[in-house]
N, C-alpha and C positions, 0 to 999 in steps of 0.2 A: 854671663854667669849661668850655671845650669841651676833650675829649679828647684828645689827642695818641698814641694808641697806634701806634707801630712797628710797620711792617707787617712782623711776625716770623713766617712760616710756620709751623704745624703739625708742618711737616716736619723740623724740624733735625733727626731720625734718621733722615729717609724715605729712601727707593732714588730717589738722583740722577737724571732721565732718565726714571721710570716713567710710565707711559700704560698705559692701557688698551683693547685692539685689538676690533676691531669686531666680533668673534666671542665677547667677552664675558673673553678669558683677557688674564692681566698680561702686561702686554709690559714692558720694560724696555731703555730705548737704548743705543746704543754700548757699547762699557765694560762693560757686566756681571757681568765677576767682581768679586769683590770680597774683601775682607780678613776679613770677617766669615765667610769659606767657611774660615777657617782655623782649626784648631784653638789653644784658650788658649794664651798663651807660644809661639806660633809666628812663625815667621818667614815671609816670602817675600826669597827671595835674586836668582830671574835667570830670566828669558824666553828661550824662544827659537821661535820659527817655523816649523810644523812640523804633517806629515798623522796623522793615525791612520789606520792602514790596518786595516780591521775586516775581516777574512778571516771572512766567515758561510757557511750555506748555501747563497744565490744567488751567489755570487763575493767576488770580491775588492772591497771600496769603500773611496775617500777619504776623509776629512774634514779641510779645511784648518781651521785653527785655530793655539795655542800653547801648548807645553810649559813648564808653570811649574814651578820647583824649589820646593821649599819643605823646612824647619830636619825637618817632621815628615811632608811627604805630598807625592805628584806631584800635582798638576791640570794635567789637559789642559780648555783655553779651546776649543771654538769657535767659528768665523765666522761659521756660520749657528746661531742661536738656536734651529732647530728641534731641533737634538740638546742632549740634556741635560750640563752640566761634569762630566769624569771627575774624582772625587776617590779616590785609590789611597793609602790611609797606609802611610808605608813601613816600620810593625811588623807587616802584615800580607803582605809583598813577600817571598818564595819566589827568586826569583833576578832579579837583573839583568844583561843582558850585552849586547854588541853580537850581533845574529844571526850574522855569519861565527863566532863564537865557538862556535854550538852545531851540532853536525851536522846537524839535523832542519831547519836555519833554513838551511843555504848558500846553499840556490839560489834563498832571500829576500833575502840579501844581494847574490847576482850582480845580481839584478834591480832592487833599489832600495838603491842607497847610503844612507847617512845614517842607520841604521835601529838601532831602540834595540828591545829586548826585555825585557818586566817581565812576571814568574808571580805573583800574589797570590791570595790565599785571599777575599780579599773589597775592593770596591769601592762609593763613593755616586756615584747617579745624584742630581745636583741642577740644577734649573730646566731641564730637560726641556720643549721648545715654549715656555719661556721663562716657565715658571707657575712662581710664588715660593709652595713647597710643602713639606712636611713631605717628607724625604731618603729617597731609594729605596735599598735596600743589597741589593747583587747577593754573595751567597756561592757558596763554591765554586774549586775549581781554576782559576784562566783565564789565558789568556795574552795581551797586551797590545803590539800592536806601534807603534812614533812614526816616522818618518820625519824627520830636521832637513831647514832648507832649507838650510844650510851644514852638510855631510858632513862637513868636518874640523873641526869641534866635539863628536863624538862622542864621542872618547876622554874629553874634560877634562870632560863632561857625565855619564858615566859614573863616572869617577872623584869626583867630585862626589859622586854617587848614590849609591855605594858606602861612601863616607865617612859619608853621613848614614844610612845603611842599617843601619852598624856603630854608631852612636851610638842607633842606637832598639833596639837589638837587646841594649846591652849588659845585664848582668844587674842591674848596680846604678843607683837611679835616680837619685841625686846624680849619678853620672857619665856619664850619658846629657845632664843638663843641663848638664854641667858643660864635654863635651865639643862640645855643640851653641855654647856659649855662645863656646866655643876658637873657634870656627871663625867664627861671628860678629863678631869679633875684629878675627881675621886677616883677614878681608874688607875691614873697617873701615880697621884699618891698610895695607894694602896700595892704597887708593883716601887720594884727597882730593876737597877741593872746587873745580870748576871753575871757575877766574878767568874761564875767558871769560864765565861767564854772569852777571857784574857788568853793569849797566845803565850804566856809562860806565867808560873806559878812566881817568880821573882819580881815580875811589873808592882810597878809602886802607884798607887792613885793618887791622881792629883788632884782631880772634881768630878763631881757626877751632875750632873741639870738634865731638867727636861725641856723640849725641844719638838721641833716639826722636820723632817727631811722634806726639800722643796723638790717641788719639777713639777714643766709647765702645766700650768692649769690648776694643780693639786698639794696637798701638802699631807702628811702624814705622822700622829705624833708620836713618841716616845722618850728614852731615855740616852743621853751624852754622858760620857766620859773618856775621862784623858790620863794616861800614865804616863811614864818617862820613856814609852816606847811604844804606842799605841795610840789613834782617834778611834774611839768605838760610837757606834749606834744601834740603838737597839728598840726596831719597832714595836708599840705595844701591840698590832697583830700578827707581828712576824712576818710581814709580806714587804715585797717581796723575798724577803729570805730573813733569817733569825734575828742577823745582825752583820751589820757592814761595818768594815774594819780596814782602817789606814796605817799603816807603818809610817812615824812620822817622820822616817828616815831618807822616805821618796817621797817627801811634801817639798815640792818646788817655788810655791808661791799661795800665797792668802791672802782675801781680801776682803775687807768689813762693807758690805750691802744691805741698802737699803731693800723694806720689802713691806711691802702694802703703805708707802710713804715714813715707816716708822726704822729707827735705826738698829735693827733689830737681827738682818742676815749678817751670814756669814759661808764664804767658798774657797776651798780647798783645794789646789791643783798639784795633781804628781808627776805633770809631762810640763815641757815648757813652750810646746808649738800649738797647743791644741786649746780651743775654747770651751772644751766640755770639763767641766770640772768633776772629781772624784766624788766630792758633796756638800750639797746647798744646805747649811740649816738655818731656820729660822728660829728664833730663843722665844719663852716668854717675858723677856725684860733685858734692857742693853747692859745689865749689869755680869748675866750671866755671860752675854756675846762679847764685851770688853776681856773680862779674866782669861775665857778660855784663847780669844787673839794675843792675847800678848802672851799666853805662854808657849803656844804654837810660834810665835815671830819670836822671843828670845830663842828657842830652842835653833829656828834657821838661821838666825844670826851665828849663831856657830857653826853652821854648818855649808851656808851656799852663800853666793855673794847675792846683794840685792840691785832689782832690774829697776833701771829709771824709764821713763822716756825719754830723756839724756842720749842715756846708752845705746836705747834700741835702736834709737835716728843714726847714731855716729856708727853701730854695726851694720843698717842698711845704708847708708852714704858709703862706706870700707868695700861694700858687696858681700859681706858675709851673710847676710839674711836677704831670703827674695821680696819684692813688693807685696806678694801674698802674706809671708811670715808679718813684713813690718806690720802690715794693715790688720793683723790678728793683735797682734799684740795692742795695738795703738784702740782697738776697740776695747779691751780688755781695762786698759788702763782708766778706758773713758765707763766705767761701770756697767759696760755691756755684758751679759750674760746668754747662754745657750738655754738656763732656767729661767728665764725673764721673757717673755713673749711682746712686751714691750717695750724691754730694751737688749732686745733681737741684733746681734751683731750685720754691720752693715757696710756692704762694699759695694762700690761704683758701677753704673753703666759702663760701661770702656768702649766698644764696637758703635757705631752709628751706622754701618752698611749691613742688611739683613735682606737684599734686593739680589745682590752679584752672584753668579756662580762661581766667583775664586773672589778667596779673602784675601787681597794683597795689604799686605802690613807695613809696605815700603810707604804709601799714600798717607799723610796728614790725613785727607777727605776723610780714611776708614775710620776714623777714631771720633767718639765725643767730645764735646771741648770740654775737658776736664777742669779750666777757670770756671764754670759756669754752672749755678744747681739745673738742678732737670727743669725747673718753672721757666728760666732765663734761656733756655737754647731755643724756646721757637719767639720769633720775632714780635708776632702779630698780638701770641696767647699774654706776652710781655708786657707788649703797648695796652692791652685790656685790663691786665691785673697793675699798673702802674697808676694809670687812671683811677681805678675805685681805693687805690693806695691813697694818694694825695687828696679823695674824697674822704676819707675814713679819720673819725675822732681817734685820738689817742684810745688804749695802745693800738700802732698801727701795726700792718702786718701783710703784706704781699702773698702770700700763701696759706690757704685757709686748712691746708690738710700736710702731712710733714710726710717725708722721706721714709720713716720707718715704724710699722706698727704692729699690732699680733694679725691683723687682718691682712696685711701685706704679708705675712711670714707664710701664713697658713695656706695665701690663695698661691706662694709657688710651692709650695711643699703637699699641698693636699695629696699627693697620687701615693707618698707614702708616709704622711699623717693625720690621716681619715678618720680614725679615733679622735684627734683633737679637733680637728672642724666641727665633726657629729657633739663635739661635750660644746662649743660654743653655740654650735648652733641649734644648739636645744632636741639634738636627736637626727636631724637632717644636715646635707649638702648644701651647697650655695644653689644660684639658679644656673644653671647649664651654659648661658651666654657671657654668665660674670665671671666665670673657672678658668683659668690660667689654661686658654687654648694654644695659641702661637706666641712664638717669640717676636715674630714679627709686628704682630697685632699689640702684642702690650707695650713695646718699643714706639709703636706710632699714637698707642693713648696716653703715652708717659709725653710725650712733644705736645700735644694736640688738645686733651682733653683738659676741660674746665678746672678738676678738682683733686689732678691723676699726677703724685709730681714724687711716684716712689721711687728709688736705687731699688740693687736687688741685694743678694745676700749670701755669703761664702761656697754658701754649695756652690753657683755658676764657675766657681773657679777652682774646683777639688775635683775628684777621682771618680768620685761613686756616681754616674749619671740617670739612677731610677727612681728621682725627683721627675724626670723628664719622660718615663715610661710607666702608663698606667699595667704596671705588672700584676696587679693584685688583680685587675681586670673588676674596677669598683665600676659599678654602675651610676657616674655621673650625671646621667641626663641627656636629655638630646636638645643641640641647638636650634635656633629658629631653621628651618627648612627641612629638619629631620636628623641631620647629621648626628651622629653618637657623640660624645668625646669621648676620645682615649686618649694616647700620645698625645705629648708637645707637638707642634708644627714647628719644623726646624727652618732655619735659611737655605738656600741653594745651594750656598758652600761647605752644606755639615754633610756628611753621606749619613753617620749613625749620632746618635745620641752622644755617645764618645766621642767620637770626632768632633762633634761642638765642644764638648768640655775641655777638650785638647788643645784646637784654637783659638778659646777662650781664655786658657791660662796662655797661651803664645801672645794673645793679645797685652794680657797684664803685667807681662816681664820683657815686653818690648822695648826698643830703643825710646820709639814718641812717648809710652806711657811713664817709661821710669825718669823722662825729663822734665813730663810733667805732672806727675802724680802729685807732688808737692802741693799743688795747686787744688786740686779738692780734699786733700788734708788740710789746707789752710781754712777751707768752707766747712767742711764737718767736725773736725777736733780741734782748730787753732782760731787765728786771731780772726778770722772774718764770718766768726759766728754771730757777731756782736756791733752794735754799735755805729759808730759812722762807716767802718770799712764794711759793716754788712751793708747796710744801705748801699753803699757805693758797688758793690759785686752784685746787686740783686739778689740776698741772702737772709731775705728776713722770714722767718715764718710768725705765727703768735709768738708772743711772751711765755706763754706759759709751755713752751716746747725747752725752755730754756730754766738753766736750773737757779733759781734767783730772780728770774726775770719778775716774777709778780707776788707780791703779797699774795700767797694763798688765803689767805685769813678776809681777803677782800675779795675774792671770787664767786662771792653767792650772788648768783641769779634767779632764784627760783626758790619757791617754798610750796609747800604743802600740807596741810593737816588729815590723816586719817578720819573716817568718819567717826569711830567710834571713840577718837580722842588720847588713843595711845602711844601715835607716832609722829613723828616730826622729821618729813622728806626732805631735802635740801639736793639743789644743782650750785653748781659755781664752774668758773671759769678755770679747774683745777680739773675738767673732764671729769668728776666724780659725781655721784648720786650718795648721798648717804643718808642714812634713817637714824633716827635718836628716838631717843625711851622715852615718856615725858617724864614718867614714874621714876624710874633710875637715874635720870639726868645724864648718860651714857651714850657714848655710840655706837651704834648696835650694828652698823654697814656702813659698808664703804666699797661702792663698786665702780669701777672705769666701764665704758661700753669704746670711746675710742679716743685717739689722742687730743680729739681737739673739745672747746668750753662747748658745756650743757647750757642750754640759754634760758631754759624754762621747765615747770615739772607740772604735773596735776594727777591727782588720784581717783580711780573709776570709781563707780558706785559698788561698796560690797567690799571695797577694802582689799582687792587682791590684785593689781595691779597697776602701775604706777605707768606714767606715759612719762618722755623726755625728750625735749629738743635739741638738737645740736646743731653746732657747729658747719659740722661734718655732710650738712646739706638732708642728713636723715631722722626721722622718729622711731625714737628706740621704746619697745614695752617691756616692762622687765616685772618678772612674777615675783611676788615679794613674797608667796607661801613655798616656792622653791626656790629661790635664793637667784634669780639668772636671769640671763636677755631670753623673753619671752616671742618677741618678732621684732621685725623692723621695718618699715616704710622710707621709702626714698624718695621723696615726698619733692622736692626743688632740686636748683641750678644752683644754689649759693645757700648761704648759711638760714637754718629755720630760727629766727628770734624771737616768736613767741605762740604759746597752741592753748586751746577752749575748749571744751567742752560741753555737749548741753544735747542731750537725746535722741543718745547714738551717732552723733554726728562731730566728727573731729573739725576743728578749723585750724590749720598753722599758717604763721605769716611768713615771710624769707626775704632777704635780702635782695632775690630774685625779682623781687619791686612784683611779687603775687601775694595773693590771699587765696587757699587753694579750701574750700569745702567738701568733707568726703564721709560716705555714709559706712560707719564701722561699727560691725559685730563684734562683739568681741568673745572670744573663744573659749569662756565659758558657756555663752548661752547657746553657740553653733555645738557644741561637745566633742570640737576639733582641736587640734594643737596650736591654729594659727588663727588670726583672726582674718576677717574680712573685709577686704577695702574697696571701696567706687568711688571715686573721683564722681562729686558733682557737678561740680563749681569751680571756677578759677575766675575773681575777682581781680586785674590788671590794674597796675598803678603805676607811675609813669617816673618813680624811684625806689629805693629800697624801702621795707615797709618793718618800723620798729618796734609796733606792738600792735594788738587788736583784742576784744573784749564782745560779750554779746549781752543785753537785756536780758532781765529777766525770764522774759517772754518767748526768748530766743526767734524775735522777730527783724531785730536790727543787729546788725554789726557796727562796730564803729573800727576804723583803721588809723594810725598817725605814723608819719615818714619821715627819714631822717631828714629832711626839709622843712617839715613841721605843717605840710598839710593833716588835715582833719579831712577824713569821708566817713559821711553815714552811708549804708547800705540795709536794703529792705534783704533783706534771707530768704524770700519764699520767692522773689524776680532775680533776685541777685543782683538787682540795678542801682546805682551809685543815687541818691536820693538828694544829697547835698553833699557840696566840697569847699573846703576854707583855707586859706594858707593864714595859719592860727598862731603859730610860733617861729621864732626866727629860729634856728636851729633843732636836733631832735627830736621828735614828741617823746616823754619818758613814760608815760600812762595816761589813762582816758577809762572812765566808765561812764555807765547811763545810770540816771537818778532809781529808787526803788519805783515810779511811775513811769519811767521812759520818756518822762517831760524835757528835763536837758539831759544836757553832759558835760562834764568836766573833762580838762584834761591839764598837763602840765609837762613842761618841755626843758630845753636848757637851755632859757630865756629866763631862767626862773620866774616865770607869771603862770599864773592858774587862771584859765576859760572856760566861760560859762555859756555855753551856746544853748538854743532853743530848738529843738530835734525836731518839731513839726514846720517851723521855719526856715530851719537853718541858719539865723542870725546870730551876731554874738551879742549877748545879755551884758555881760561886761566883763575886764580881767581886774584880779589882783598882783602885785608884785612880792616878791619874795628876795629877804638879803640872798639867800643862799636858793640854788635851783633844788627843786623837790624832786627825789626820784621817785616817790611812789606815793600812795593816800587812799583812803577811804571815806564814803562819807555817806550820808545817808537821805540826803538833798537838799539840807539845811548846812549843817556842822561837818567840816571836814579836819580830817588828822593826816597828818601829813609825816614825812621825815625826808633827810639828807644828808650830807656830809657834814652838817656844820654841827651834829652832835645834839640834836635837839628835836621831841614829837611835840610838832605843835600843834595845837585846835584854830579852826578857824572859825568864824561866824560868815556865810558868803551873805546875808541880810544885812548885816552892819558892815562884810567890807573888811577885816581887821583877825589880825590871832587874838585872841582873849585868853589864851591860856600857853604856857612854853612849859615842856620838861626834862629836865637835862640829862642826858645819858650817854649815848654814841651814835658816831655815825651810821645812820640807819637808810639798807638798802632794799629791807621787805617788808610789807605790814601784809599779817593773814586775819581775818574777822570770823568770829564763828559766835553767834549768840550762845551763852552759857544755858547751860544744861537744856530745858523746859522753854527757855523764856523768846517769847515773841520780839521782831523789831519794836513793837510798840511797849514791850516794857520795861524799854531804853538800857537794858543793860546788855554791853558790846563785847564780846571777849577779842582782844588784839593779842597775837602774836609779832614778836618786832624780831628780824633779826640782825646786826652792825656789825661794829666792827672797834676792839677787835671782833672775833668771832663768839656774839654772843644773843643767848636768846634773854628774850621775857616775855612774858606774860602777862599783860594788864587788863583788869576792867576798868569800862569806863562806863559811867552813866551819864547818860546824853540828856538827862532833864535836868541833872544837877552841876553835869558839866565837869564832874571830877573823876581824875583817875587815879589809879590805886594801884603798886606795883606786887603780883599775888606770887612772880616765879623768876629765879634768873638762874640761870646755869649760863656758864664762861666755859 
């Protein structure tokens, strides 16, 4: 059958417009700025028309261009490309004012009306001569002057600026979003949609809502509506254009998406081969996303017939649709999107020879075994990962990282979606060695490597191949020995770039492939996702890869409190970080860093950035005053399960059976964008290691293994002090007393141990009906929780709980002394958080022994 591949570019994330100019640098057309210059969760609100007057050494000079508002930062656009977009965030913005306002500035203001004044502490120079580059950051006092082209917009522009100025400034971070969100609002409400821009004066309305138009990375809000012959949308900054408009006469298919976990999108399509949809909206509330689907789906009900997966199997079984088309559709059907960077549509390895100078297609040999995920083809990587399988407590899971994520989308697409790398990765590139050099090379870490188990993704098998040619000619970095990257490194058998994509689509509509295709649709969309036939195919990844697979509501691993008592962090086993209001009872974030569970969180000193363990073998920082992944550390071999804290110096444990100590700046006090790391210490244990904790004094570490050894460890020798094989399964937690005298710990043996830190002995244990996942205490009185729905008190002097109270299954206790008050004035602030998913808040006083419940939010 001859192929029918959709000429789907490469590009659907490229920079619109891009070329590259005769002098070798990226040029990029008209239009320029772009959305992805914005920070997460940001807005862009209003344009206006307008010089920079750049008062230097040589004189005074112009620069025509335009002054953009934005929810979190000013960008000044300009005209000519040659000068780089000022981006000014406006938490780092020292004073705004009109010039008549300041004395030193009047006779700036005699001389040029219109004239806006902004002091900040630091500024990004980005696309500078118009090269798509890792962001220059100018620090330092400096002063910043705009000119508008309409002078009596000043005030309201101002005032604007000033408003959003006081919303990044404020101290608490719920109400910074909360007050950005205010204003958003009121924008919203105070605008509607413009009838006149209906395509006929006859169209009849049938709803109007406001909405977000999505794409990756970003969202954008405005106003929806629908008549009896029209989708409209219409930006409220009119970017990229007035208003986008669907004839609902070539709407081919719809379909109700999820979007930040909430059931809230919805996608548009007017082609029937193609995964790029006409438009992603996001609603705010599934009431308005319900009405406007169903009257979109009555309408095609009359009009086109509707697609099953049924149908599309029986059209490619017929051979009317190629293995390409099915595999488009079948992603499609499985809620994958082109807008969704993490549910990034996804097709197979197919090729396993990238050695031979001729691709013979005739050979089984040349193909991947298409029964089998990528973890399962190498033998040896199989026998290893099967072993710590049948080690591992419920839920189990053979592969600790999944087939498709935005970080795998990005690392093949970088060469022509540079702009999204640089928005994830907070202004910069990946590191030179980890960039998507050779085919060859990522083909042998996809077999071979520990934690490396990704497919690849429709491009490899479509038309457009400058995914694979750094055209823009970006300055990726140079590998270990100097080498540059540019170009993909192709096989022997490709001559050009095209040529590989050629006999890459020759590969996927082969005879062996289309016999056995079936066979990794049955591992990625069908029955051997799941269950006993996954187990049996070697096809398990986590649960939470799977939609149902886990009680999200049970996925918290990690807490945090703010220092100043506003926020409330949380990790879970749901890949997210999210922050809560205390004040609001609200949730104020909700961010993914990657697909796999966050194991642990803690908050730096100063309240500005949050640290997070994962999964994923990495430690992620994420800046909670710009909303984003701040850096990352790649810290182990296997999953990091729990990290400390304690004067300057990170400790995380990993599965990797280390305890790794490492001396970190962090990048506020260096006045860099990244922080600083040195590996001190690597602490060896002789299993996986499930938690660890440090003293006060940050002179001892204590470590417990999912075997249920206890080591002390001295901090300043890093040498193991004492070791105890303490519990028969697990250790769940362990601290040291406020003296450093003992330590407690408790396991899933459900008993609690009391050892003696300068001996090493055990003092003695307690038992427990039910195992305790976590507790605090203070070296007397311990409080505890677990599944069985109940914080208990204990007395370890008398041996016994003296006190039970009943609530829910409780996975985290945080302690923070209220307000003033010393450990010794016995009163304890507990934060608890269970399940379902909920918080409280108790005091207890530890002389009188009672607790008092002061806060719950569910």
């Amino acid at each position: 059958m001859e192929m029918q591949h959709c000429g789907v570019p490469a590009s659907r994330l490229s920079n619109h417009g891009a070329r590259s100019s005769g002098d070798g640098m990226v040029a990029v057309g008209m239009g320029w700025f772009s959305l992805l210059l914005l920070n997460l969760e940001e807005y862009y609100f209003e344009q206006h028309t307008a010089n920079h007057i750049n008062k230097g050494c040589r004189g005074e000079r112009q620069i025509r261009g335009s002054l953009k508002i934005c929810s979190k930062s000013i960008i000044f656009e300009p005209d000519d490309n040659i000068h780089p977009i000022i981006k000014i965030p406006l938490r780092d913005c020292l004073n705004i004012e009109a010039p008549e306002d300041n004395e030193a500035n009047k006779h700036f203001a005699r001389e040029i009306p219109g004239g806006i004044s902004i002091t900040s502490n630091q500024v990004h120079l980005i696309k500078e001569r118009n090269i798509i580059a890792p962001y220059k950051t100018e620090r330092g006092k400096n002063e910043y002057f705009f000119q508008l082209d309409v002078a009596g917009k000043v005030e309201d522009v101002i005032q604007t600026l000033l408003q959003l100025y006081r919303a990044s400034h404020l101290d608490e971070l719920g109400d910074q979003a909360a007050m950005i969100t205010a204003i958003l609002q009121s924008r919203l409400a105070r605008t509607s949609f413009d009838k006149n821009r209906f395509q006929s004066i006859s169209e009849t309305l049938h709803m109007e809502c406001e909405a977000e138009m999505v794409t990756p990375l970003v969202t954008n809000p405005g106003h929806v509506c629908v008549t009896d012959a029209n989708l409209y949308f219409q930006p409220l900054n009119g970017y990229p254009k007035p208003v986008v408009q669907i004839t609902l006469y070539n709407v081919r298919r719809i379909y109700k998406r999820r979007h930040g976990l909430m059931p809230v999108g919805l996608e548009v399509f007017c082609t029937e081969n193609d995964l790029c949809s006409d438009i992603y909206l996001k609603f705010y509330n599934p009431q308005d996303r319900d009405e406007l689907y169903f009257y979109i789906a009555t309408y095609l009900e009359n009009h086109i017939a509707e697609h099953t997966a049924e149908s599309y199997m029986l059209q490619w079984q017929r051979g009317h649709i190629s293995n390409y088309q099915y595999l488009l559709h079948l992603n499609n059907l499985a809620d994958r999107s082109c807008n969704d960077l993490s549910q990034y549509p996804v097709f197979p390895w197919i090729i396993a020879d990238y050695s031979s100078s001729e691709l013979d297609l005739t050979k089984p040999e040349t193909f991947r075994d298409l029964s089998k995920p990528i973890g399962a083809l190498n033998k040896e990587r199989l026998e290893r990962l099967l072993t710590r399988y049948r080690e591992m407590p419920e839920p189990k899971f053979m592969y600790g990282s999944h087939y498709s994520s935005p970080g795998y989308v990005l690392f093949y697409l970088v060469r022509v979606a540079p702009e999204y790398m640089l928005c994830l990765q907070n202004g910069k590139f990946d590191h030179a060695d980890r960039t998507f050099n050779s085919i060859a090379e990522t083909w042998k870490n996809c077999l071979d490597g520990a934690t490396d188990f990704k497919e690849l993704i429709p491009e490899f098998y479509e038309n457009d191949s400058s995914f694979l040619v750094n055209g823009l000619k970006l300055d990726l970095g140079k590998r270990q020995g100097g080498k540059m990257v540019e170009d993909v490194e192709l096989p022997p058998w490709a001559s050009d770039p095209d040529d590989f994509l050629q006999k890459s689509q020759d590969a996927l509509e082969s005879q062996y492939v289309s016999e056995h295709l079936h066979e990794w649709i049955d591992l990625i969309f069908g029955y051997k996702q799941k269950g006993s036939e996954a187990i049996g195919a070697h096809n398990v990844f986590h649960p939470l890869t799977y939609e149902g697979g886990v009680d999200l509501n049970r996925a918290i691993t990690g807490i945090a409190v703010s220092f100043n008592g506003s926020s409330v962090f949380t990790t879970s086993q749901d890949s997210t970080l999210k922050m809560f209001s205390k004040e609001t009872k609200t949730l104020q974030r909700s961010v993914s860093f990657s697909n796999m569970a966050l194991s642990s969180c803690l908050i730096l000193p100063g309240d500005t950035t949050v640290i997070c363990s994962s999964w994923d073998n990495h430690i992620y920082f994420y800046s909670i005053a710009f909303g984003r992944q701040q850096d990352v550390l790649m810290g182990h071999d296997d999953a990091v399960s729990k990290i400390c804290w304690h004067d300057d110096r990170l400790y995380s444990a990993s599965w990797d059976s280390t305890v790794k100590v490492w001396q970190c700046v962090p990048a506020e006090i260096l006045g860099t964008r990244r922080h600083s790391f040195e590996l001190l210490a690597e602490l060896e244990h002789d299993v996986s290691v499930n938690t660890i904790n440090t003293n006060a004094a940050n002179t001892l570490l204590v470590s417990g293994t999912k075997e249920g050894t206890i080591s002390i460890w001295d901090v300043t020798s890093t040498t193991v002090l004492h070791q105890l094989a303490c519990h028969s399964g697990t250790v769940y937690d362990a601290a040291f007393s406020p003296d450093s005298r003992h330590l407690l710990s408790t396991g899933e043996d459900g008993c609690f141990k009391v050892i003696d830190v300068q001996t090493g002995t055990l003092i003695s244990s307690l038992s427990s009906d039910q195992p305790q996942r976590c507790f605090k205490w203070d070296g007397n009185t311990v409080l505890s929780g677990g599944q069985s729905g109940e914080l208990l008190v204990w007395d370890l002097l008398e041996g016994k709980v003296i006190e039970k109270f009943k609530g829910h299954a409780v996975f985290r206790l945080e302690c923070a002394y209220m307000d003033d008050c010393s450990p010794l004035d016995g009163v304890l602030g507990l934060l608890v958080v269970g399940l379902p998913l909920i918080f409280k808040i108790w005091t207890y006083d530890t002389t009188t022994m009672k607790c008092c419940n002061i806060y719950v939010d569910e």
